[in-house]
C-alpha positions in Angstrom: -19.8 105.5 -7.8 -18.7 105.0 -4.0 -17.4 102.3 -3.1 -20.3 101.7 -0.3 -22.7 102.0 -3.8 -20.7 99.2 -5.1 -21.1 96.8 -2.6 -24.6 97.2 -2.1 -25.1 96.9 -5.7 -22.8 93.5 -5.4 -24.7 92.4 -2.6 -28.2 93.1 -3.9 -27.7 92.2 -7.6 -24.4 89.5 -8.7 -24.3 88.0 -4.8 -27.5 85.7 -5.3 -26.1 85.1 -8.9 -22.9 83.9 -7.5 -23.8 82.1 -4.4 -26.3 79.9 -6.1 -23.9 79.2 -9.0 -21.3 78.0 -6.2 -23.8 76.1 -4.2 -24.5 74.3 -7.5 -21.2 73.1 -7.4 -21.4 72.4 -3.8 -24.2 70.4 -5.0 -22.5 68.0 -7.0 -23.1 64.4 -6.8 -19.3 63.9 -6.1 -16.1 65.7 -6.3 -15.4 64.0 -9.9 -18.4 65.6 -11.0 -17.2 69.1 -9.9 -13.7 69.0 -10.8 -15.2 67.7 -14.6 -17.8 71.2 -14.4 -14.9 73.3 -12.6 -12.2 72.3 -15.2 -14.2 71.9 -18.1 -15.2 75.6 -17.2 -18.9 75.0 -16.9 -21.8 76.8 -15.7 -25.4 74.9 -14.2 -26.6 75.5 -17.4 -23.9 73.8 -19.0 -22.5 76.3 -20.8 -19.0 77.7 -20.8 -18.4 80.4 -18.8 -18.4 83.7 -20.8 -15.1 84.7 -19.2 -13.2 81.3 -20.1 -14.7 80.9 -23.9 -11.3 81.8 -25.0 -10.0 78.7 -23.6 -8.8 75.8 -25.9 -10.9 73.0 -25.6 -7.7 70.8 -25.5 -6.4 72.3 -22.8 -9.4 72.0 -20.6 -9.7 68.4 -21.6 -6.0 68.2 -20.4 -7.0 70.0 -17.6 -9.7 67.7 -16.6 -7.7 64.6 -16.9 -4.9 65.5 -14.2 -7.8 67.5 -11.8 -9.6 63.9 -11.7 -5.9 62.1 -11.2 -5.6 64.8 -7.9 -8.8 64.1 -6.8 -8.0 62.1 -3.8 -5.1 65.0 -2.8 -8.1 67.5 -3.1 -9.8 65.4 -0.5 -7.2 65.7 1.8 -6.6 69.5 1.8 -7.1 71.4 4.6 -7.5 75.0 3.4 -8.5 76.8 0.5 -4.4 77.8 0.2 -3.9 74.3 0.0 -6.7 73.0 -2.8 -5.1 76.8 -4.8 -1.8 75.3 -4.9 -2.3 71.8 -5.6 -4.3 73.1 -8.9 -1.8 75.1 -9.7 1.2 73.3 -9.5 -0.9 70.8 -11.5 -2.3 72.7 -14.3 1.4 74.1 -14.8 2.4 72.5 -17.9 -0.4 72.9 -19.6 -0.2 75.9 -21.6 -3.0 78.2 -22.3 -4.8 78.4 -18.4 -4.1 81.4 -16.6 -4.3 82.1 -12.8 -7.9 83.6 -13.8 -8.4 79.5 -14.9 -6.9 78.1 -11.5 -8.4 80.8 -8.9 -12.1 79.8 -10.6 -11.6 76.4 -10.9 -10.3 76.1 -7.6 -13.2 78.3 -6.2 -15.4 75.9 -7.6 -14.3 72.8 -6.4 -13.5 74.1 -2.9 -17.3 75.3 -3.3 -17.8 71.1 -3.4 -14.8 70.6 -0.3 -16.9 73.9 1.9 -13.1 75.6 1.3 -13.2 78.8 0.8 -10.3 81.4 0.2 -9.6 83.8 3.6 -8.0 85.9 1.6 -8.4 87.6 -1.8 -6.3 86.4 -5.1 -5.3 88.4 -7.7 -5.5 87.4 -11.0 -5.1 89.8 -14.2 -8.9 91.7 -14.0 -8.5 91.4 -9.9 -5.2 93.2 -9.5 -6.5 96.4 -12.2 -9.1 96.7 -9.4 -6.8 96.7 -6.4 -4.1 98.7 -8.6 -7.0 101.2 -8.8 -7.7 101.2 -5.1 -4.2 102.1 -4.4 -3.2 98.6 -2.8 -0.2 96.6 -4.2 -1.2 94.6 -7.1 1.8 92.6 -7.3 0.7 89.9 -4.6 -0.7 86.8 -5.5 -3.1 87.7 -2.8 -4.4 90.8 -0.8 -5.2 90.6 3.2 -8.9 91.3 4.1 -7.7 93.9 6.8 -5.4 96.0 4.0 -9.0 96.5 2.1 -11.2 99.0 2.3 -13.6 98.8 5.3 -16.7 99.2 2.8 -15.6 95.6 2.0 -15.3 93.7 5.3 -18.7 93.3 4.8 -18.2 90.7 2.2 -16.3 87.2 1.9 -13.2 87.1 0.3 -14.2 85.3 -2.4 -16.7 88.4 -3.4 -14.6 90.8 -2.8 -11.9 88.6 -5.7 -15.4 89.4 -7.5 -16.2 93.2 -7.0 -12.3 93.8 -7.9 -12.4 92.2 -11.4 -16.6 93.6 -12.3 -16.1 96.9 -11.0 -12.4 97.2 -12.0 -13.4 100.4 -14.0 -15.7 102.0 -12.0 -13.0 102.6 -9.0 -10.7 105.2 -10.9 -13.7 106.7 -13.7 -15.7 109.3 -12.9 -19.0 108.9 -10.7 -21.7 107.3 -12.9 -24.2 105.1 -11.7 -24.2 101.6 -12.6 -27.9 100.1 -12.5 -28.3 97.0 -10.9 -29.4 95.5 -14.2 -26.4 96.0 -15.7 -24.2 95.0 -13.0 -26.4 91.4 -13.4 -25.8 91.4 -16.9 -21.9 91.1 -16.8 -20.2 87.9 -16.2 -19.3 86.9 -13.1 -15.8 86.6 -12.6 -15.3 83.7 -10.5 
C-alpha cells in the first residue's frame, strides 16, 4: 500500500468518521460536559471507546474529577500545546492513563476550545508508525514539514491518526486495505 493509497483511503473512509465524532464534542453544551465525555473516554453513542476499554473505571472517575477542577485553566489556554500540558501534568498521578489517554482526551476537549494540535504527538501506536517511516520516534511530537509530503494534505491531528491505524501497513508488504475495513477499525484519537 502507498502511502498516497493511504491517505486517500483516510480521507475517503475514517476522515468523516473522525470529524463528526470531534465536532460532537465541539458540540457540547459546555466545556464540563466535554471534559466529563473526553475523560470518561466516551463516544456520541456513549460508549467507551474501543481503544480505552482497558482503562480502570477508577482512574477515569479520578480523571474526571481534577479535568472539571482545571476547567477554568482550560479556558484560558491559548494553544493546543498549552490545553496538552495542562492535562498532562494533571493526570500525572493518577496511575493507569497513558499519553494515548491525555493526547485523546486533550483532542477532545480542544475539539470544544476550536484548539487543535499544529503538530503531531506520539504516543505508543503513533511512534510504531513514524518508527516505520524512518522518522525519530523518540519525540513527544513530529514537525508537519519532517513528514512525508503525501501527508501535508492532512491536519495534524489526522496525520496522529493515519500513524497509529496504518501503523502496519507502512513496513508490510503491498496489500490493499478496503475502505471497509479501514472504517471498521477504531479510531485512534
Amino acid at each position: 500500500m502507498t502511502l498516497a493509497s493511504i491517505v486517500r483511503a483516510y480521507v475517503g473512509v475514517i476522515r468523516p468518521h473522525a470529524r463528526a465524532e470531534l465536532g460532537w464534542f465541539a458540540r457540547q453544551a459546555t466545556l464540563e460536559a466535554a471534559i466529563r465525555n473526553a475523560a470518561l473516554a466516551l463516544n456520541s453513542r456513549g460508549k467507551r471507546y474501543s481503544h480505552q476499554c482497558r482503562l480502570k473505571k477508577i482512574a477515569l472517575k479520578r480523571a474526571l474529577s481534577v479535568l472539571l477542577e482545571e476547567a477554568s485553566a482550560m479556558k484560558r489556554a491559548r494553544d493546543f500545546d498549552g490545553l496538552f500540558s495542562l492535562i498532562d501534568v494533571a493526570l500525572q498521578p493518577i496511575p493507569g492513563l497513558g499519553e494515548l489517554y491525555v493526547y485523546d482526551t486533550a483532542l477532545r476537549i480542544g475539539s470544544k476550545l476550536n484548539l487543535f494540535p499544529e503538530k503531531v504527538y506520539l504516543h505508543a501506536g503513533t511512534r510504531r508508525g513514524a518508527r516505520a517511516l524512518g522518522l525519530n520516534a523518540r519525540v513527544q511530537v513530529v514537525e508537519i514539514k519532517d513528514l512525508p509530503s503525501e501527508f501535508q494534505v492532512l491536519e495534524p491531528h489526522e496525520i496522529e491518526d493515519v500513524l497509529c491505524i496504518f501503523k502496519d501497513k507502512f513496513t508490510s508488504s503491498p496489500q490493499a486495505i478496503l475502505p471497509a475495513q479501514a472504517a471498521r477499525r477504531s479510531w485512534c484519537g
